[in-house]
C-alpha positions as CSV (number, residue, x, y, z in Angstrom):
1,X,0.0,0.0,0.0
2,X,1.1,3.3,0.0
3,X,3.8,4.6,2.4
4,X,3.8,8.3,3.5
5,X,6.5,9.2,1.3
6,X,4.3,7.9,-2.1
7,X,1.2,9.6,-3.7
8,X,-1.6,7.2,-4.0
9,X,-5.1,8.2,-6.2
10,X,-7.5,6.7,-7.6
11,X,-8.6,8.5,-11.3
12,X,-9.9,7.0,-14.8
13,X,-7.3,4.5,-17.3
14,X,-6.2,6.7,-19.9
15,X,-6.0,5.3,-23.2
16,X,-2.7,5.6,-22.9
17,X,-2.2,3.4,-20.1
18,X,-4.7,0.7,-21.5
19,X,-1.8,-1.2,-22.5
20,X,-0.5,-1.7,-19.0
21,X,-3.6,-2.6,-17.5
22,X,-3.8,-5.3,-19.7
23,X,-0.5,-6.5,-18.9
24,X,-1.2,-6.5,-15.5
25,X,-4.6,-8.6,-16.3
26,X,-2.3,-11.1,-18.3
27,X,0.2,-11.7,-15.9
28,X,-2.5,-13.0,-13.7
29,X,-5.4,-14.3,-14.9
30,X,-5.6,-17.8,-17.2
31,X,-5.8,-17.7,-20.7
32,X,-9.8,-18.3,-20.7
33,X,-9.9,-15.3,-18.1
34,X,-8.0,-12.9,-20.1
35,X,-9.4,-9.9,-22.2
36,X,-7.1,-9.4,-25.8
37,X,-5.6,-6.2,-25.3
38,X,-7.6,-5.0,-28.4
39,X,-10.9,-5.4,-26.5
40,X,-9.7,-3.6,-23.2
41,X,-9.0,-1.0,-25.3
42,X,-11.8,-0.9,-27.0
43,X,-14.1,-1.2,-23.5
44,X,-11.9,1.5,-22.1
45,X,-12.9,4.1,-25.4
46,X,-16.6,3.1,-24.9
47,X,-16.7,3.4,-21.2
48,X,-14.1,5.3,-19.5
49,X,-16.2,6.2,-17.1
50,X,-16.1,2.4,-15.7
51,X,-12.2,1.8,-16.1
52,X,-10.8,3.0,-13.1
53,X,-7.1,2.7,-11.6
54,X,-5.1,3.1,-8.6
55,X,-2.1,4.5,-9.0
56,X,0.8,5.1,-6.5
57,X,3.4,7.8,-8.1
58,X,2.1,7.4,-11.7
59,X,2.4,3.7,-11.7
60,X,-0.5,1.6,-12.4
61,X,-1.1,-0.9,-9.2
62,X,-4.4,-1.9,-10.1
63,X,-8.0,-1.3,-12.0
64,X,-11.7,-1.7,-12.2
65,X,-13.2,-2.3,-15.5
66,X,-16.7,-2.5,-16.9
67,X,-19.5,-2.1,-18.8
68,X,-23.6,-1.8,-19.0
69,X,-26.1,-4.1,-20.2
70,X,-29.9,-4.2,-20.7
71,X,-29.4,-7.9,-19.4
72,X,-30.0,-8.7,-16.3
73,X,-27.3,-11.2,-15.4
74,X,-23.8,-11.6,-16.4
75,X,-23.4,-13.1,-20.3
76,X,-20.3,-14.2,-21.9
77,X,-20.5,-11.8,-24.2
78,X,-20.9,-8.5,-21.9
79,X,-17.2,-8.2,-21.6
80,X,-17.3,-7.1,-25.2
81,X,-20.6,-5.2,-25.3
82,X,-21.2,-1.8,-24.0
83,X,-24.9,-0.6,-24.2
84,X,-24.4,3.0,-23.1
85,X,-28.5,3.0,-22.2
86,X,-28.3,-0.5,-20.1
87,X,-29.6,-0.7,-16.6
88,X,-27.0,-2.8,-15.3
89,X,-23.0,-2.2,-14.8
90,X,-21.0,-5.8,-15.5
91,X,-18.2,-5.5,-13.4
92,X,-15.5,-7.1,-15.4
93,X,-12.0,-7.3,-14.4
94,X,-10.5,-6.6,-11.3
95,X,-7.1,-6.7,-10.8
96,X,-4.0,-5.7,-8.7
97,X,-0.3,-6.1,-8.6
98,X,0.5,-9.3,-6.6
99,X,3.2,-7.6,-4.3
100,X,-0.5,-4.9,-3.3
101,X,-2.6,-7.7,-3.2
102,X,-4.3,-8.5,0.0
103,X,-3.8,-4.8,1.5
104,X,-7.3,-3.2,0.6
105,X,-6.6,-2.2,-2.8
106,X,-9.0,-4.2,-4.3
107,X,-11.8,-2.6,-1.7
108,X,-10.9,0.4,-2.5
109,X,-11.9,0.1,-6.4
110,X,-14.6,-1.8,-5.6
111,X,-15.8,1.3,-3.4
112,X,-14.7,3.4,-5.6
113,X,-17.0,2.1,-8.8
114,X,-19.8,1.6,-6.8
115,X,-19.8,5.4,-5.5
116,X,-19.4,6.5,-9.0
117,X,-22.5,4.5,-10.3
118,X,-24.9,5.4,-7.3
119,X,-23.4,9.1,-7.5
120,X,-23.5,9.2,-11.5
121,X,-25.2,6.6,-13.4
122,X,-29.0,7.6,-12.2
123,X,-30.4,4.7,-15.0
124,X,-28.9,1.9,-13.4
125,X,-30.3,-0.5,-10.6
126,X,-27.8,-2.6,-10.1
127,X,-23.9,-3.5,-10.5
128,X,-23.1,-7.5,-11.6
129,X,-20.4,-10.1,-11.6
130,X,-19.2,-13.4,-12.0
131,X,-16.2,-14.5,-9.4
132,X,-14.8,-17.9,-8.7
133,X,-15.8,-19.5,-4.6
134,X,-13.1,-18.6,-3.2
135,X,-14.0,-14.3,-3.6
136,X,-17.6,-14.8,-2.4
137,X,-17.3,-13.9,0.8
138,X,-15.3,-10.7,-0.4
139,X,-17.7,-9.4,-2.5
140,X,-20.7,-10.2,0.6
141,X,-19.2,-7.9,2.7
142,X,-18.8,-5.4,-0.4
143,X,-22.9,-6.0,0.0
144,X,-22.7,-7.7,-2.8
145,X,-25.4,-11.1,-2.9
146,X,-24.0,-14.1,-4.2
147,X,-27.1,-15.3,-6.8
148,X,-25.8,-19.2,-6.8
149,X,-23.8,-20.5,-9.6
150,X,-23.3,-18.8,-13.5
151,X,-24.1,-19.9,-16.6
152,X,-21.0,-18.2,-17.9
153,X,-17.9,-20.5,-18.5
154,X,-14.9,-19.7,-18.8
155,X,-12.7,-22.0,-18.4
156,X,-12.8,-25.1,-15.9
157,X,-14.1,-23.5,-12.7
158,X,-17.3,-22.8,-11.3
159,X,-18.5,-18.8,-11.5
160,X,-20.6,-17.4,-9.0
161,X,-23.2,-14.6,-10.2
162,X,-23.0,-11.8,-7.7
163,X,-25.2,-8.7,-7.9
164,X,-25.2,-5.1,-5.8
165,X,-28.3,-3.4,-5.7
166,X,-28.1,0.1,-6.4
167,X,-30.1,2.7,-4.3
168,X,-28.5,6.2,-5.3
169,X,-28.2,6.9,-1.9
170,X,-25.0,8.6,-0.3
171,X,-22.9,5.6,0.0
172,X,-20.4,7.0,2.2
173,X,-17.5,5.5,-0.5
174,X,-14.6,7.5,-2.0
């Protein structure tokens, strides 16, 4: 995490810095699991405003990344649709530097995305996404409900549909 001496913020992926987010999401996620790079870019130019990243002194230590849907429920195909009228943010990739992981990073993006959709995104009613067994207690006490097991597959485990309702309410986050 950062130490007193660093600068830490959280603020949008440029296009710029596309390309090290996805190097960061192919260094450690499968195959099945990762995004080309030409897709993240692509989900980045459609939806900047749901590709966030922390950064400690201009270095990229993790990101948030999604989209929205008219669906209700996370598809296989959402990561590579944006419908810019959908009532539903798919959160789709998560990830953070493996020497940051485990120190609250990954809450803090989480927060952070949620605050921006119930501060911003007045259309949507709820935030969804898949995650293996092992991260569903994390996202429960992000108030996320765990919906029982996906229909998605991507590769050999089991996903877990997981879904935030939205309230537009002061969240308290960010």
């Amino acid at each position: 995490m950062a130490s007193s001496s660093s600068t830490a913020c959280i603020r949008r992926v440029s296009e710029q810095e596309v390309h090290a987010a996805w190097l960061l999401q192919a260094g450690l996620a499968s195959e099945e699991e990762t995004l080309p790079e030409g897709a993240l870019q692509i989900r980045q130019k459609v939806a900047p405003d749901l590709f966030w990243g922390y950064f400690e002194n201009g270095r990229l230590i993790g990101f948030v990344s999604g989209g929205k849907t008219s669906r209700s429920k996370m598809a296989v195909d959402a990561k590579f649709v944006h419908d810019p009228d959908g009532c539903t943010v798919c959160l789709h990739t998560l990830r953070v530097q493996p020497d940051y992981q485990g120190k609250g990073i990954e809450t803090i993006l989480i927060d952070h995305l949620l605050w921006y959709v119930e501060e911003n995104l007045k259309g949507v009613n709820k935030v969804n996404l898949i995650c293996h067994d092992k991260l569903v207690q994390f996202y429960e006490g992000l108030h996320f409900r765990c919906l029982g097991p996906s229909d998605v597959r991507l590769g050999s485990k089991q996903w877990f549909d997981m879904e935030y309702e939205v309230t537009h309410e002061s969240t308290g986050f960010a």
